[in-house]
C-alpha positions as CSV (number, residue, x, y, z in Angstrom):
1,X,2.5,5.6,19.4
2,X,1.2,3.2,22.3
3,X,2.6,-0.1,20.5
4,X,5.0,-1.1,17.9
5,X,3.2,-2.0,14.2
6,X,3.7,-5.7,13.2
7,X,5.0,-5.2,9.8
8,X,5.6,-8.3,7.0
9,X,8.5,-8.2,4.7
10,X,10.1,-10.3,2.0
11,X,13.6,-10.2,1.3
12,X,14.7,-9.7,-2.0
13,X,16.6,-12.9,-2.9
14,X,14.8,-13.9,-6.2
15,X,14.2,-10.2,-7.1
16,X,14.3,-9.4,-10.9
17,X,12.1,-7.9,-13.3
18,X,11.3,-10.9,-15.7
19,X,8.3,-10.2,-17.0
20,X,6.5,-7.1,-17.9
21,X,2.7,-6.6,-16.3
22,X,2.8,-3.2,-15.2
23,X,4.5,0.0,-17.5
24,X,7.1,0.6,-15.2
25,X,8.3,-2.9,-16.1
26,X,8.8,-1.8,-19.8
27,X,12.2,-1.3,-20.6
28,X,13.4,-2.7,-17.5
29,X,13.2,-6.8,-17.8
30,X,17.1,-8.0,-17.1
31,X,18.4,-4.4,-15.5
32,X,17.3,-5.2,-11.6
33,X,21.0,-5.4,-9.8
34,X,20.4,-8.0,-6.7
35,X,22.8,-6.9,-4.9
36,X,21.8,-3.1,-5.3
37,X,18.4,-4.1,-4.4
38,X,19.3,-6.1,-1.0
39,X,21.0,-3.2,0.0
40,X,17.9,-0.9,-0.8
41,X,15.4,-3.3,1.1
42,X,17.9,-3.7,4.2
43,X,17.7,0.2,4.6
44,X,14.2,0.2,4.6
45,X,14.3,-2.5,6.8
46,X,17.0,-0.9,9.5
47,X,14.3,2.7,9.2
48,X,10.8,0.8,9.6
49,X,12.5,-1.6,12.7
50,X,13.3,2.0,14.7
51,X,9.3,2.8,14.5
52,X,7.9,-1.5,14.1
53,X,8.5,-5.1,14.6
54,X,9.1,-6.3,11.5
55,X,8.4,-10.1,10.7
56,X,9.8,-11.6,7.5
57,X,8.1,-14.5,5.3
58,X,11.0,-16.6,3.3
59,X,11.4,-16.1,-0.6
60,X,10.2,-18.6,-3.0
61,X,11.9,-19.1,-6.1
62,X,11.0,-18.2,-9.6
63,X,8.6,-15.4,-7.4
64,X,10.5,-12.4,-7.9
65,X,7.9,-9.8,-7.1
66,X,7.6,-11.4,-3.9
67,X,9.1,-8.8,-1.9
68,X,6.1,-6.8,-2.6
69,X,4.3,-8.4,0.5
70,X,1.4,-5.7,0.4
71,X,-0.1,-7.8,-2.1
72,X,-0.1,-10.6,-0.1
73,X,-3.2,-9.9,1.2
74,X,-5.5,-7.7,3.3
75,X,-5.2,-8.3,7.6
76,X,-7.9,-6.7,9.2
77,X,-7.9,-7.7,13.0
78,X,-6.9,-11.6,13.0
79,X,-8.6,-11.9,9.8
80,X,-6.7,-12.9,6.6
81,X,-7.9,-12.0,2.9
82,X,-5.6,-13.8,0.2
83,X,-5.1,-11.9,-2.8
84,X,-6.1,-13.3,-6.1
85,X,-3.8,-12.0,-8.1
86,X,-5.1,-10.9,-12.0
87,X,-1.6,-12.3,-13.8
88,X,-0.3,-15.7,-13.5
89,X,3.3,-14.3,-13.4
90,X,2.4,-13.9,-9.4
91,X,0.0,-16.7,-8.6
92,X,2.4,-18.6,-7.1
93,X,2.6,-16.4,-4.2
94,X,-0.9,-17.1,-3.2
95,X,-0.5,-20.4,-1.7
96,X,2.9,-19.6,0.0
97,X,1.2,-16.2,1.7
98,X,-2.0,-18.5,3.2
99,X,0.0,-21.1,4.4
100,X,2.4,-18.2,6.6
101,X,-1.0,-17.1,7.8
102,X,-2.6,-20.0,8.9
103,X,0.7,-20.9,11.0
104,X,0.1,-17.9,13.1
105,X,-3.6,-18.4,13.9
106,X,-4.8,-16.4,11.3
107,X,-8.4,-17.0,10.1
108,X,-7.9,-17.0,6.2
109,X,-11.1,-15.9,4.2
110,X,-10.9,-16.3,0.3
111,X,-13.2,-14.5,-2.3
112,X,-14.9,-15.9,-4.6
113,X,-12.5,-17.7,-7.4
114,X,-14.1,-15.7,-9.8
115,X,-13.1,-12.1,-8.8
116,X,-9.3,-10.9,-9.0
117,X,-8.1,-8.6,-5.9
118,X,-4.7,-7.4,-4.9
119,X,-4.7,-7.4,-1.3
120,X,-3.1,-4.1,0.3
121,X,-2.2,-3.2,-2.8
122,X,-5.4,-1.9,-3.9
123,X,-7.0,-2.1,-0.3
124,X,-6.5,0.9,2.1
125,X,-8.1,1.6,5.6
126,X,-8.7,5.0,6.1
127,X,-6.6,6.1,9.5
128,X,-9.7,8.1,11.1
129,X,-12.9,6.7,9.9
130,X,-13.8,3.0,9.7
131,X,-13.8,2.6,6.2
132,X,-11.9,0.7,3.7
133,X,-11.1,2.1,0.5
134,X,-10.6,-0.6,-2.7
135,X,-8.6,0.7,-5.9
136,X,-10.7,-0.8,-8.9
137,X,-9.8,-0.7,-12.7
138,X,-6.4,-2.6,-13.0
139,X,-5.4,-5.5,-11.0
140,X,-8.3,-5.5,-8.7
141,X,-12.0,-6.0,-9.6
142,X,-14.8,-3.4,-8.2
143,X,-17.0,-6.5,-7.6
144,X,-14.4,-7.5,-4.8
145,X,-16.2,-4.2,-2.7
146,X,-18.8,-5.7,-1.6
147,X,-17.7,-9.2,-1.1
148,X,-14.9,-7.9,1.6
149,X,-17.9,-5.5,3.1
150,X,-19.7,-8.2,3.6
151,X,-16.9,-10.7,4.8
152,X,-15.4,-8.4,7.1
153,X,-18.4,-5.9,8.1
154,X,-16.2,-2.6,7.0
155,X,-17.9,-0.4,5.3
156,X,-15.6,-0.9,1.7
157,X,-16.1,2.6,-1.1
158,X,-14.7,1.7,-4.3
159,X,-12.6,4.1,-6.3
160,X,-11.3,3.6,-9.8
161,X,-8.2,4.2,-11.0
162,X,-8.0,5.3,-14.6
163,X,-3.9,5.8,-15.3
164,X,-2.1,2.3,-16.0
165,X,1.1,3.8,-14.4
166,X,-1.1,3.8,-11.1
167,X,-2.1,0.3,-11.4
168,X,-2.5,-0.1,-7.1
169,X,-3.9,2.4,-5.3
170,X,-1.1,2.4,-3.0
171,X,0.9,4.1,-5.9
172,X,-1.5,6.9,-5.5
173,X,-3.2,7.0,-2.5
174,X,-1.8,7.2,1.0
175,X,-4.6,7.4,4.4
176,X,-2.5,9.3,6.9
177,X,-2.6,9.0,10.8
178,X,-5.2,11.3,12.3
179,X,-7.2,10.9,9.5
180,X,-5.0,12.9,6.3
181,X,-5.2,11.9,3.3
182,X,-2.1,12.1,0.5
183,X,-3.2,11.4,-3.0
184,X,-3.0,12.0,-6.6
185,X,-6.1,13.2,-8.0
186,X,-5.1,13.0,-11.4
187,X,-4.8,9.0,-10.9
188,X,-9.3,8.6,-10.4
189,X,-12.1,8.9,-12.2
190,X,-14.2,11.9,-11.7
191,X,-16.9,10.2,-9.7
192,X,-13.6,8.9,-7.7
193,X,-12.5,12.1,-7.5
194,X,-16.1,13.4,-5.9
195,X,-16.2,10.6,-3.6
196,X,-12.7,11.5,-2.0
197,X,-13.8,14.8,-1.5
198,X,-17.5,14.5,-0.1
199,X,-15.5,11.5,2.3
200,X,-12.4,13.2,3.3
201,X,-12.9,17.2,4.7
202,X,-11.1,19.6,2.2
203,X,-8.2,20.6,4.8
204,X,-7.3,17.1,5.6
205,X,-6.7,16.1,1.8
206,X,-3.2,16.2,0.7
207,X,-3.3,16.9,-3.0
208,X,-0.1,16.1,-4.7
209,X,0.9,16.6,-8.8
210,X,1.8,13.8,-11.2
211,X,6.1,14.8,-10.7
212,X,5.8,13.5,-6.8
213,X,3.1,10.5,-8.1
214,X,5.5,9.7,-10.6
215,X,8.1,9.5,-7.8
216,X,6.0,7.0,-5.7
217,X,5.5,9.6,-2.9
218,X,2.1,8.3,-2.2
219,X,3.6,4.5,-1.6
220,X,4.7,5.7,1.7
221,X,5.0,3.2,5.1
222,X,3.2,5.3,7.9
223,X,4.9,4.9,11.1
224,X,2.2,7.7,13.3
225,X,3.8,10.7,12.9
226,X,7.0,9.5,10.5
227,X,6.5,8.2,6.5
228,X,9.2,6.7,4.9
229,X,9.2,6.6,1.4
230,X,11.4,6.6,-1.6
231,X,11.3,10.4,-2.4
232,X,9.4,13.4,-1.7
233,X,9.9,17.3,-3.4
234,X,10.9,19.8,-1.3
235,X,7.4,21.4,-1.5
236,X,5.9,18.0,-0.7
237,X,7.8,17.7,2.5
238,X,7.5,21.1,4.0
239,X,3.2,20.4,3.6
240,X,3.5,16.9,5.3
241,X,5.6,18.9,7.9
242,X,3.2,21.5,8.5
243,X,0.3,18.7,8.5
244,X,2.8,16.4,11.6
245,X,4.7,14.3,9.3
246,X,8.5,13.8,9.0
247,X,9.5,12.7,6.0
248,X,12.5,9.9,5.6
249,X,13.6,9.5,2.3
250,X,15.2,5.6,1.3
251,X,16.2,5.5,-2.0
252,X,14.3,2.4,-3.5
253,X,15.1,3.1,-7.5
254,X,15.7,-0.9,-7.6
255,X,12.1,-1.6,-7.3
256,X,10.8,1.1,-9.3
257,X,12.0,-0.9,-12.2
258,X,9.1,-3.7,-11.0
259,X,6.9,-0.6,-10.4
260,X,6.8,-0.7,-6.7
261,X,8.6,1.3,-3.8
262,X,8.6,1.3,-0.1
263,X,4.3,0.8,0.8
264,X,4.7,-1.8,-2.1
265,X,7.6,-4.0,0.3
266,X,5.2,-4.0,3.6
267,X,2.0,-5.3,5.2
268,X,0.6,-4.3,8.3
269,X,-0.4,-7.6,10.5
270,X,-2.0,-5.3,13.6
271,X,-4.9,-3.2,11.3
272,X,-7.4,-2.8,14.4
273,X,-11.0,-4.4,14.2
274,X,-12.7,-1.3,13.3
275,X,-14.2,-0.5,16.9
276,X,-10.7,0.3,18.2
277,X,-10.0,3.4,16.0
278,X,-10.5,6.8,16.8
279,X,-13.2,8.7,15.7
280,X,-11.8,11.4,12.6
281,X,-10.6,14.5,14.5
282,X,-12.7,17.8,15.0
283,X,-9.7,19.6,14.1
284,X,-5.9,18.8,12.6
285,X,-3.0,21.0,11.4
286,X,-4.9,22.7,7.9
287,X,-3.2,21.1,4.9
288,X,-1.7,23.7,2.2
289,X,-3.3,23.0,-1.5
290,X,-0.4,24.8,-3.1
C-alpha cells in the first residue's frame, strides 16, 4: 500500500446493550461483559494499527453504541457528512462526532433535518469505480441518495436492503480493493440484486450464503490486500485467498450482541476525492461462485 489508512475508533468504556433497535439486540440487553469487550476491541485495535494509523475519539457516557464509529458519519476527501441517526437511543452521538471533525479542519456538510442516514454504516465507496453505494430500507432513507450525490458530486446508486437482521449495509456488503465485491445477495431486493450485477462484472463479485452473513463476514476492515473480520468459513477464506485476500480472524462475539462486528468499530478519515482512484481493473484473480 503507498500510505497508512487513517482509521477512527471508539473505545468501549460505556459499552452495553441497553436498548434493543436492531434483532441482534433481542435477548441480549444486560449480557455485554465490559471487560470481555475491551479486550475484544484492543485486539482489533493491535491487528488494524500493523496495516493503519488509528486515531481514537473519547467515549461519552450513556452512548454505549459509540464504539461503532462507522456510523459516525461519511469522510469523503476532507469532507464530513454527520449521520442522522433514525433512533433517539443514538442521537447523542451526533453532536459529539461534528464537533471531533470540525477540530481537525474538517468541512462538516449536514442533510437535510428531515431525512435519516447512517453514515458508513449504510454508505460504501466502491474500491475501483467512483461510485458510492447507499443501503436504503432500515436506518437509512433512499431520499439521502441524491442529497449526498449532489453534496459531494459522487455518483451515489441506492440499494435496499430487505432482511432486518441486515439493517446496514456494512453487515452485508463489503467493496474490496481492486474493485471485488463480497456480499450477501440474499440481504437486497431483486432490483438491488440486478443493479449489483449489471455494476460489478460477474468474476469480481464475491457471493457469500446467509451461515457467513450471519457471521458478519461481510463487516470486514479492508487493509489492501488483508481483511480482518470477526469470522470467515473455511470455504469463505480459501475464495478471498484465491481472489488476494488474507483473511485475520478477531473474535468480536461481544459486539454481536449490539449487532455490530469489526467494519461496525472503524471509519476511514483518508477516502480519496474520487479523481485519485484507479480506474476498475481489466483483469483480477477470477472469483469462485461455489
Amino acid at each position: 500500500m503507498s500510505h497508512r489508512p487513517r482509521i477512527l475508533m471508539c473505545p468501549p468504556t460505556h459499552f452495553a446493550v441497553d436498548y434493543v433497535i436492531n434483532p441482534w439486540m433481542h435477548g441480549n440487553q444486560g449480557s455485554a461483559d465490559p471487560e470481555r469487550a475491551r479486550r475484544q476491541w484492543q485486539a482489533l485495535v493491535d491487528v488494524i494499527a500493523t496495516r493503519a494509523t488509528v486515531e481514537c475519539i473519547e467515549a461519552g457516557p450513556g452512548l454505549p453504541d459509540m464504539p461503532f464509529t462507522a456510523n459516525a458519519g461519511l469522510v469523503l476527501g476532507t469532507t464530513f457528512v454527520p449521520s442522522r441517526f433514525r433512533h433517539a437511543e443514538r442521537r447523542g452521538e451526533e453532536a459529539r462526532f461534528i464537533d471531533w471533525f470540525e477540530r481537525r479542519g474538517f468541512r462538516v456538510r449536514t442533510l437535510p433535518d428531515t431525512l435519516a442516514f447512517e453514515g458508513a454504516g449504510d454508505a460504501l465507496l466502491d474500491r475501483g469505480q467512483a461510485l458510492l453505494w447507499l443501503g436504503h430500507g432500515h436506518r437509512s432513507d433512499a431520499a439521502a441518495a441524491p442529497e449526498i450525490e449532489r453534496m459531494l458530486g459522487i455518483e451515489t446508486v441506492p440499494l435496499q436492503l430487505v432482511d432486518p437482521r441486515f439493517y446496514h449495509l456494512d453487515t452485508c456488503f463489503c467493496p474490496l480493493s481492486g474493485g471485488g465485491l463480497m456480499y450477501c445477495p440474499d440481504a437486497f431486493d431483486a432490483a438491488s440484486r440486478a443493479t449489483i450485477e449489471a455494476r460489478v462484472p460477474a468474476d469480481l463479485r464475491l457471493p457469500m450464503d446467509d451461515a457467513d452473513a450471519l457471521a458478519f463476514s461481510c463487516n470486514a476492515v479492508d487493509l489492501g490486500d488483508l481483511l480482518v473480520l470477526h469470522r470467515a468459513s473455511d470455504g469463505l477464506r480459501r475464495r478471498l485467498g484465491d481472489a488476494g485476500h488474507a483473511v485475520h480472524e478477531v473474535p468480536l462475539d461481544e459486539f454481536l450482541k449490539a449487532g455490530g462486528s469489526a467494519k461496525c468499530l472503524t471509519l476511514r478519515l483518508d477516502e480519496p476525492a474520487m479523481s485519485s482512484l484507479p480506474e476498475r481493473p481489466a483483469a483480477h484473480p477470477r472469483l469462485s461462485h461455489r
